[in-house]
Structure formats: C-alpha cells, structure tokens
Residue, then its C-alpha position, 0 to 999 in steps of 0.5 A: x789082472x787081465x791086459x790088453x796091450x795093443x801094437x800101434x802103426x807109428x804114422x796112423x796110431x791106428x791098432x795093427x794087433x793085440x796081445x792078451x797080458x795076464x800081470x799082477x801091475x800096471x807097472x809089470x804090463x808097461x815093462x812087458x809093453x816096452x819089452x814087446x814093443x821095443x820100438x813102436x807106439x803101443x797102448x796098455x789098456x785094463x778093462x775100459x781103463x787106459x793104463x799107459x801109451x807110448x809113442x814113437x817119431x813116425 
C-alpha cells in the first residue's frame, strides 16, 4: 500500500517534508515512522486516512 509519512516541526506541527512509503501495514509504516523519525513529531497518512501521529515535547 501507498504511505505518506510526514516530518513535523516539533513547536509549529506544521509539514517540513514528505516521504513516500510503499509497506504492506499500518503497522510496518508506523515502525518505518518512528525508525525515520526517530526523534521528532511525525504523521503517517494513507490516502485521506490518517494512520498514526507521534508527537515530541517541543
């Protein structure tokens, strides 16, 4: 399935960039989030579906 996961500006919670996911699971996708973001606020997204949100202490 097609992803989005999106970087998140830890005070704003506004986009600062985008990468395209191609996994199998929300589950997979959330792991790759958190791998990829290992430290900041991020957001998983399929389609118009938001799959997960982590957020970080600004």
């Amino acid at each position: 399935m097609h992803y989005r996961l999106y970087g998140l500006d830890d005070s704003t919670g506004k986009i600062v960039n985008g990468n395209d996911l191609q996994v199998k699971t929300d589950e997979e996708a959330i792991r790759v989030g958190h791998e990829t973001f290992p430290e900041k606020s991020f957001e998983i997204w399929c389609r118009a579906r938001r799959v997960h949100t982590h957020r970080t202490a600004a």
